[in-house]
N, C-alpha and C positions, 0 to 999 in steps of 0.2 A: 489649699484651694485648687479644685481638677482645675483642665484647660477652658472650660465653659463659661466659670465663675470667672477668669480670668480675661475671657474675649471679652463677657457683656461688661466689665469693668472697665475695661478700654475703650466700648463702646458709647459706654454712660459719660467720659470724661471727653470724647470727642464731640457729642452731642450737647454736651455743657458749655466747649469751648466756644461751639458755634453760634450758641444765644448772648456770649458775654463779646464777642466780636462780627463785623458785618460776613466778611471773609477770611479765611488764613488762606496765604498763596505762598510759592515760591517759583523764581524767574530763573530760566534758564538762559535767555536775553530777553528783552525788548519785546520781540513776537511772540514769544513761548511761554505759556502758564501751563505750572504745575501741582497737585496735590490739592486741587480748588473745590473746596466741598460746596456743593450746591445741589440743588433739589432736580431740578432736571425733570420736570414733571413727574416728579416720584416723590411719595411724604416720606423727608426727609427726617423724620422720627423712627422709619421705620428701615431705609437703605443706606447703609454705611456704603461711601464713595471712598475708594481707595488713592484713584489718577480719576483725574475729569477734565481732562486735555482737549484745547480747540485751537488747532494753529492752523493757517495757509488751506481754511474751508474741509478739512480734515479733522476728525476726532478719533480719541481713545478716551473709553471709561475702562476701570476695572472699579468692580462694588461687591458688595455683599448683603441679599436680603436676610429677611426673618425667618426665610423657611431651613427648616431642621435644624431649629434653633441659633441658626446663624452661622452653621459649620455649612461654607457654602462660598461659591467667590466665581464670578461672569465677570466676560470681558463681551464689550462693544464699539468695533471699530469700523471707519467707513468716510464717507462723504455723503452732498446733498443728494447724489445718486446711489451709492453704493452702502449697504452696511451689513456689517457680517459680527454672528454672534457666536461666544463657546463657553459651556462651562468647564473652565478650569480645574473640576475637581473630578473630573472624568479622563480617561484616557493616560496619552505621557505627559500632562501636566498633572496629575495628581499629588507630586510631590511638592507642591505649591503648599505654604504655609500664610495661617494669620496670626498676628495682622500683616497682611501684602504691603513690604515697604523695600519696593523696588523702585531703583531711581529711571528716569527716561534721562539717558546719556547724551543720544544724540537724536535729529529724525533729520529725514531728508524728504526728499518731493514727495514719497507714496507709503513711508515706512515710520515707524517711532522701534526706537530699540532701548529696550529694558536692562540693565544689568543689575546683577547682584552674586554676593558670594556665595562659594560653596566649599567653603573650608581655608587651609592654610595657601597662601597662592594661587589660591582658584575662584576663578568668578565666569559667570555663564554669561549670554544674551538671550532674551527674546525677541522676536521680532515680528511685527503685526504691520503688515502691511494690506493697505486699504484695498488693494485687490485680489489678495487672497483669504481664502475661506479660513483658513487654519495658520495658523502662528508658526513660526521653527525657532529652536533653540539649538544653542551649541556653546561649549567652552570655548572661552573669548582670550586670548592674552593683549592684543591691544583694540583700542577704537580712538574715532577723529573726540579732540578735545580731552584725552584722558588725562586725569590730574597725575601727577607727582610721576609722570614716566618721559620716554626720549623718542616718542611714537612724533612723526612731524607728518604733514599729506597735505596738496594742496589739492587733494581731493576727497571730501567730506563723504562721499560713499562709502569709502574702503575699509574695511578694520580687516585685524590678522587673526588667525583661530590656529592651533596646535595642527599638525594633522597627526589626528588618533588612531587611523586605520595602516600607517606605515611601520613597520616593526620593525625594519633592516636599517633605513637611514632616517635620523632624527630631521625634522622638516616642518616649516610653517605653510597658512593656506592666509591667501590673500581673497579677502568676500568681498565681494559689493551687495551692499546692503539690499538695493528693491531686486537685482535679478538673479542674485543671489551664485554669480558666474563667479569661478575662482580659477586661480592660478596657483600651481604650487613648486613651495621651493624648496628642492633638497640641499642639506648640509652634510659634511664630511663628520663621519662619528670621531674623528680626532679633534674637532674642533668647537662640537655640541655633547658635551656629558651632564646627562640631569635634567633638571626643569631649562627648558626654551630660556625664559628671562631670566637666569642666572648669569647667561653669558654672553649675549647681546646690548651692544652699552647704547646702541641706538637705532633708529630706523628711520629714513628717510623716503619719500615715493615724493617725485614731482616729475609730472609731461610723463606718466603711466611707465616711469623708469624709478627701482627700487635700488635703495642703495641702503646694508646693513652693517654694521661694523662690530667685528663679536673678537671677545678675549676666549684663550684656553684656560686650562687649569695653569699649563705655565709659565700665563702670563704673556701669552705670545699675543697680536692683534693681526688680523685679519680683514678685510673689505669684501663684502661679498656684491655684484651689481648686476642687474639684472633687468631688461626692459619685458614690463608686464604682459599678458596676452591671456585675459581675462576669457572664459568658454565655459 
């Protein structure tokens, strides 16, 4: 079965599910709905919704219509003032696949941030924020609320991203999510060999001061501590 016969089969069973129930949702809390197929003045026979997110007067859709047979995938984010459109299957998101089943992690006042993987210990973000025209992505090692890690912040903007552009000392980049300001931290290559999270047993940030605790290979611990100055 090519990949064709294989989307509209996925698309037949999504469409099926939606006449045998009122809606399928899932809650990221309280305020936050996710993955909520609804028609949205569009015949929902005809536009597969991916995300159709409405929090805090803010949305994200990402969908997929009929044209060119459904090899196809837009995103639409904004407010009651603002809204901004992209297809994602132009440009550097082209490497976007379907079915789109990326999770929204986290969002904050202006932003929703996407993750998904990209192989062994890697996973990316996107990030679609209502005031800007265009989305950015980057390889993520932590964010606020990430399950099964030692990432702690008492401030929900911040996640950490690899820095990929340093070649001489292995070092992480602290983001803020809507202005996208960072800070960056170097580490001693005696004390960082290999992937960042191999050797980092935790990370701490509260009152914009970063406190990291990393092991070596032998076994030694270390404290690294650091007050933030985001630019």
């Amino acid at each position: 079965m090519n990949k064709i016969n294989k989307f509209k089969q996925i698309r037949n069973i999504l469409l099926l599910s939606l006449f045998l129930i009122l809606i399928t949702h899932k809650t990221i809390d309280a305020n936050i709905t996710k993955f909520v197929l609804s028609n949205n003045n569009t015949n929902i026979k005809d536009t597969v919704f991916w995300i159709d997110t409405l929090t805090s007067n803010k949305f994200l859709r990402i969908y997929t219509t009929p044209d060119n047979d459904f090899d196809n995938l837009y995103a639409e984010w904004g407010n009651n003032k603002i809204k901004n459109k992209l297809n994602l299957k132009k440009g550097e998101f082209s490497f976007l696949n379907l079915p789109f089943d990326h999770t929204i992690e986290w969002i904050t006042d202006k932003s929703f941030a996407l993750v998904d993987g990209c192989g062994t210990n890697c996973r990316y973000v996107i990030i679609f924020n209502i005031e800007k025209v265009k989305p950015v992505w980057m390889p993520i090692e932590y964010y606020p609320n990430m399950k099964y890690s030692s990432f702690i912040t008492d401030n929900s903007n911040l996640y950490i991203a690899s820095n990929q552009s340093n070649k001489v000392y292995p070092s992480i980049i602290v983001v803020d999510t809507d202005t996208q300001k960072t800070d960056t931290l170097l580490f001693s290559k005696y004390w960082i060999k290999g992937q960042i999270s191999y050797f980092i047993d935790n990370i701490k940030i509260k009152k914009n001061r970063i406190e990291i605790k990393i092991n070596n290979q032998e076994g030694e611990n270390k404290t690294f501590i650091k007050n933030l100055k985001l630019k």
